[in-house]
BALONU-316195 format. One record per residue (C-alpha): x, y, z; residue in one letter. Coordinates in pm, 1 decimal. Example, Ala and Ser with C-alpha at 12.3 -4.5 7.8 and 13.67 -1.06 7.14 Angstrom:
<nodes>
<node <1230.0; -450.0; 780.0>; "A">
<node <1367.0; -106.0; 714.0>; "S">
</nodes>
This chain:
<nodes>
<node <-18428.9; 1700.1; 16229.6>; "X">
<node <-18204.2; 1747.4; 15933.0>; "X">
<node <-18416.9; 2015.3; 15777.0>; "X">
<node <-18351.7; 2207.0; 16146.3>; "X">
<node <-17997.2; 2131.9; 16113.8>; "X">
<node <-17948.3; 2288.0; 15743.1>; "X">
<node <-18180.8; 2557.6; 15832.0>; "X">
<node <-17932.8; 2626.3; 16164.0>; "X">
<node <-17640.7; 2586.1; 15911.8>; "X">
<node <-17761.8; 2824.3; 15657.8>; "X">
<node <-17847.0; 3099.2; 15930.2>; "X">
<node <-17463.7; 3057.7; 16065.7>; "X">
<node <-17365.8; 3120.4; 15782.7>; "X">
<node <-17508.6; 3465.8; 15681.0>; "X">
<node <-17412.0; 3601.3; 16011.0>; "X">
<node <-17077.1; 3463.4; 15960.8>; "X">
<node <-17020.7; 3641.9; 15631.9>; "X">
<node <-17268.6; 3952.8; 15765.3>; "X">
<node <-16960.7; 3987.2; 16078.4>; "X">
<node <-16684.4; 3906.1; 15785.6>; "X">
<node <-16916.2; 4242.2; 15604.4>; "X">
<node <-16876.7; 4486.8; 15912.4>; "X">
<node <-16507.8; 4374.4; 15991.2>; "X">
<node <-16369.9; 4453.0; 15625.2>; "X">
<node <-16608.5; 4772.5; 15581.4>; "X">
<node <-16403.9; 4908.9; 15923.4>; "X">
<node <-16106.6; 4828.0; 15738.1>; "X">
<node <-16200.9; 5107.8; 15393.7>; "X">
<node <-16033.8; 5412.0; 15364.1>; "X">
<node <-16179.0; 5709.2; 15578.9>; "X">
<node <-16446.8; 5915.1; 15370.9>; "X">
<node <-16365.2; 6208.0; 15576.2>; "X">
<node <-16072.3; 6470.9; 15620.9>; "X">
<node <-15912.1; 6721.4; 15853.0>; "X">
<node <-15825.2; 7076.7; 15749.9>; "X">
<node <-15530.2; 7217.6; 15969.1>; "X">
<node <-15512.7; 7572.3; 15957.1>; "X">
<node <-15244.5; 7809.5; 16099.4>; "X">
<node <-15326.0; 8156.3; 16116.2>; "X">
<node <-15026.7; 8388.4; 16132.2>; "X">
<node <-14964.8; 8782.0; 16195.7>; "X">
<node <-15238.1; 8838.2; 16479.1>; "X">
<node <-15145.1; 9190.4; 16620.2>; "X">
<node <-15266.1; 9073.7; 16965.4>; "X">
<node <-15404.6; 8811.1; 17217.7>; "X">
<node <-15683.7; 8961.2; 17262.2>; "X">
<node <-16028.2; 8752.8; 17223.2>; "X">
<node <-16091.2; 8476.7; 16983.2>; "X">
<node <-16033.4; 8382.9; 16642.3>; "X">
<node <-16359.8; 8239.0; 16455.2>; "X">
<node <-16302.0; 8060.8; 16178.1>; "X">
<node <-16568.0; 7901.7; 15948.0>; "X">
<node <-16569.3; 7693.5; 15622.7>; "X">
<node <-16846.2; 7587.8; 15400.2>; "X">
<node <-16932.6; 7474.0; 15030.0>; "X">
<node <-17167.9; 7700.7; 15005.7>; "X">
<node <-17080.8; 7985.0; 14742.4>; "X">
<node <-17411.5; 8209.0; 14898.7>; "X">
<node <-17342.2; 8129.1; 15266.7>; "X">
<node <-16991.1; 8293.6; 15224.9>; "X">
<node <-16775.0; 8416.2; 15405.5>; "X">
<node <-17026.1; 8424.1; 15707.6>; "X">
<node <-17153.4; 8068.7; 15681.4>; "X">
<node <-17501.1; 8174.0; 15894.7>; "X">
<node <-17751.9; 7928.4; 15817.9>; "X">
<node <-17518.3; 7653.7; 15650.8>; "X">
<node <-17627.7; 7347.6; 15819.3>; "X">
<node <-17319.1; 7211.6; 15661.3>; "X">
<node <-17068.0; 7459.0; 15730.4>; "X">
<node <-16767.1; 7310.6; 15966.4>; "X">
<node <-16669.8; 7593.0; 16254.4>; "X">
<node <-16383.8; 7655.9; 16490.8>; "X">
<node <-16310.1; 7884.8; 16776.0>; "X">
<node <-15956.6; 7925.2; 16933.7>; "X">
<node <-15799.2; 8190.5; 17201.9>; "X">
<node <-15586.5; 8443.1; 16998.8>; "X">
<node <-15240.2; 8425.6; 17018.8>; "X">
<node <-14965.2; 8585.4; 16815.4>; "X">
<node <-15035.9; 8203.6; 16604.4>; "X">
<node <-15281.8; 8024.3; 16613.0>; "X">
<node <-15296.6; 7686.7; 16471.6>; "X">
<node <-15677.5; 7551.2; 16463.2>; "X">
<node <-15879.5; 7186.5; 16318.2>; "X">
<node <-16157.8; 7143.9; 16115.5>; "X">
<node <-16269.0; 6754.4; 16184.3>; "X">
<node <-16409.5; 6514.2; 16023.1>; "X">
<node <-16461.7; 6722.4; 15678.3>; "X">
<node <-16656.3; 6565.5; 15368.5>; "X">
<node <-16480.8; 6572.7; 15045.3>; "X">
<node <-16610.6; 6914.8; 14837.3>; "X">
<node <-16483.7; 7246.2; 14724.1>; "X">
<node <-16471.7; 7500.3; 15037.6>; "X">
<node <-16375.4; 7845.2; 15135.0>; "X">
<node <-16250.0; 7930.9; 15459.5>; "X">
<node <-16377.5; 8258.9; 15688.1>; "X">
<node <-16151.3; 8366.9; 15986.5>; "X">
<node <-16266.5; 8681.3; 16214.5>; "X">
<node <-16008.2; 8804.3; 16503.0>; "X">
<node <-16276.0; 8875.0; 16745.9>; "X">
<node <-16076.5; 9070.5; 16979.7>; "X">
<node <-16390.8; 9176.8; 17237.2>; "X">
<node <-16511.6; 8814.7; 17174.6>; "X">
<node <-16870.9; 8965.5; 17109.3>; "X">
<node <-16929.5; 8692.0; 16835.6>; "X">
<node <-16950.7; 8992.4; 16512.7>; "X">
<node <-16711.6; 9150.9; 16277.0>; "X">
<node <-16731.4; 9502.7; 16420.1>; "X">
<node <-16708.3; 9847.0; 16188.4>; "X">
<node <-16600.5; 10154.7; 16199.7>; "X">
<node <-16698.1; 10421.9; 15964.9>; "X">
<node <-16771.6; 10367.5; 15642.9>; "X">
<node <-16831.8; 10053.5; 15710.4>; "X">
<node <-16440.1; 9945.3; 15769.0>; "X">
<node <-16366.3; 9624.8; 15979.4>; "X">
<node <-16189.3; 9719.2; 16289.7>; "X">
<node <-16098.1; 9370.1; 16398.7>; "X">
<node <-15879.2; 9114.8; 16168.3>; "X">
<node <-16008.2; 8893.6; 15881.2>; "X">
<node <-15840.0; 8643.8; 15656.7>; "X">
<node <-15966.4; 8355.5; 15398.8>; "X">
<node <-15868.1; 8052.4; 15282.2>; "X">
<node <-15538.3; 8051.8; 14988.5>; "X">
<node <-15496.8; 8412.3; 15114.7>; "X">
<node <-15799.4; 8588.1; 14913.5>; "X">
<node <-15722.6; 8933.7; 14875.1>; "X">
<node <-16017.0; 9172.6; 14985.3>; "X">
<node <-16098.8; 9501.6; 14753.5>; "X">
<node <-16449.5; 9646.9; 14862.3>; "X">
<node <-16581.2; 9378.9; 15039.2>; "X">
<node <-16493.1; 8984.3; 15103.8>; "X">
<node <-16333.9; 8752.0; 14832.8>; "X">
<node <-16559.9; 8576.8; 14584.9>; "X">
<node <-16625.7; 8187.1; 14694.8>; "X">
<node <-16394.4; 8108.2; 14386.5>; "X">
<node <-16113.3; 8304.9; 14482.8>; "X">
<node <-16071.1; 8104.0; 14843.9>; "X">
<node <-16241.0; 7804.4; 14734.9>; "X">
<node <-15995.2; 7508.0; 14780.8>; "X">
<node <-16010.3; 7121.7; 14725.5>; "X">
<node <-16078.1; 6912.3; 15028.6>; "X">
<node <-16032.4; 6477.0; 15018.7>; "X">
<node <-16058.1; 6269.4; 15268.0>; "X">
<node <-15643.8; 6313.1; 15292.6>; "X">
<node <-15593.6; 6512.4; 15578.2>; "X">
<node <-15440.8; 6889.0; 15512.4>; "X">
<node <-15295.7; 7220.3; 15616.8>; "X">
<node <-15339.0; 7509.4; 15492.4>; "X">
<node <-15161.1; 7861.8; 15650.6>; "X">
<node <-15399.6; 8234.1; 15671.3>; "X">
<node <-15218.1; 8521.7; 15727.1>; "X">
<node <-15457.6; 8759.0; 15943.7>; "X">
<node <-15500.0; 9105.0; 15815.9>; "X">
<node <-15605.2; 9446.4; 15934.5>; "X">
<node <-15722.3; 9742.0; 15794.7>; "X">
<node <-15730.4; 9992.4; 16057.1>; "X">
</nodes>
């Protein structure tokens, strides 16, 4: 009967410190993030703004086929303030699209010249093409941030 007992005892007491485990692991700082993001200088309401961000220096500034890549859609307004959730710590670049006919592409004119608004993450200037990863890439912790895009237009 004793042997029972101390077996009983011993079992209590590993789920006792297993539950003492799980309460103090719920109590360690969040692993994740939040990237706020408030896009200014829209020129209309018209459509959505897509916005995407990944760590992936190839995948940018589309993102297509980044399993990893975080993405937002919002309604355009004249300012538009948008979330990424629940981000993993890493080095990313942000890729915003004013989809004003919502038709889920960057559309061209001539030449190919965007027609609808772009912007990137710490402002990347554009000369013949999109901003290298490097020049939007920004540090992201698991300290939630903000970050402000201005929206820009070339025709």
């Amino acid at each position: 009967m004793r042997d029972r007992q101390g077996h009983l005892g011993r079992i209590c007491a590993i789920g006792l410190l297993g539950s003492a485990t799980l309460l103090l692991a719920g109590n360690t700082p969040r692993d994740t993030g939040s990237v706020k993001v408030t896009v200014n200088d829209l020129r209309n309401s018209n459509g959505v703004v897509r916005a995407c961000m990944t760590t992936n220096p190839k995948q940018f500034p589309k993102c297509r086929g980044d399993v990893n890549a975080y993405s937002v859609v919002v309604s355009a307004q004249s300012s538009v303030t948008l979330t990424f959730k629940g981000v993993k710590p890493g080095r990313y670049a942000i890729a915003l699209l004013h989809d004003e006919n919502n038709n889920g592409k960057a559309d061209r004119a001539l030449m190919m010249m965007p027609t609808e608004g772009y912007g990137f993450s710490r402002d990347a200037k554009v000369s013949m093409g999109p901003p290298k990863f490097s020049a939007a890439a920004f540090d992201v912790t698991a300290t939630d941030q903000t970050q402000t895009i201005r929206m820009r237009y070339m025709l």
